[in-house]
C-alpha positions in Angstrom: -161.7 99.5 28.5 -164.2 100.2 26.1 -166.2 97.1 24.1 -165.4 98.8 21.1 -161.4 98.9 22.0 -161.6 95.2 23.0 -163.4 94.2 19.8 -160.8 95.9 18.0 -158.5 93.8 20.3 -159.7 90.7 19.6 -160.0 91.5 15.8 -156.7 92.2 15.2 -155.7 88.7 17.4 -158.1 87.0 14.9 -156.4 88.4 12.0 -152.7 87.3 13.4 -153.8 83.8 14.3 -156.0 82.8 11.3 -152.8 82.2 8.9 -151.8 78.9 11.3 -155.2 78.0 12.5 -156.5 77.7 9.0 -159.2 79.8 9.2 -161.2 82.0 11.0 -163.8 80.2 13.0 -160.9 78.1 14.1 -159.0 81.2 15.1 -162.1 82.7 17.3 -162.4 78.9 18.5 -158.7 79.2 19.7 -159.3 82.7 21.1 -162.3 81.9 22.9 -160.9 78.2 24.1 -157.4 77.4 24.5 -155.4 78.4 27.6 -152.1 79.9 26.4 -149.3 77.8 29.4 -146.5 80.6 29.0 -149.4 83.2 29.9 -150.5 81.9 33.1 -152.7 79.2 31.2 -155.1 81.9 30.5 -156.8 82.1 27.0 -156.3 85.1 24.5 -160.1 86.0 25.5 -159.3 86.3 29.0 -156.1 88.3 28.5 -157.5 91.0 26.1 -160.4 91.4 28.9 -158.1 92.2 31.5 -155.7 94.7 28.7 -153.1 91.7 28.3 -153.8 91.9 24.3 -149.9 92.9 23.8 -148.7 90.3 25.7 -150.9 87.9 23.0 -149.4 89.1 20.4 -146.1 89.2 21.4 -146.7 85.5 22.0 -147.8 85.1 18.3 -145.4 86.8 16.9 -142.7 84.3 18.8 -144.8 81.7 17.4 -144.1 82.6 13.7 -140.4 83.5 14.2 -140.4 79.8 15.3 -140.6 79.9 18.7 -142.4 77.4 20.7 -146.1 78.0 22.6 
């Protein structure tokens, strides 16, 4: 994958996490940092890298219908 793709990966991520994170150093801090347990305890970082960015937001978007990380 290309940087540019994954930047564009990674923005959009940013952009869906920022609303609960409060803002959006803390959302490239929880990108960078925290491991996600339901996908395989990896962070978002690592899962973009290796072309997992769907599964991400998929897992986002459960998060703001309610659903629990």
């Amino acid at each position: 994958m290309s940087s540019d793709f994954l930047e564009l990966e990674a923005k959009d991520i940013i952009e869906r996490a920022q609303p609960w994170t409060g803002s959006e150093s803390a959302a490239w801090a929880w990108y960078r940092s925290t491991e996600i347990p339901s996908l395989g305890n990896l962070t978002a970082e690592d899962l973009v890298a290796n072309g997992r960015g769907d599964e991400v937001r998929a897992y986002l978007d459960h998060l703001k219908s309610g659903g629990y990380s």
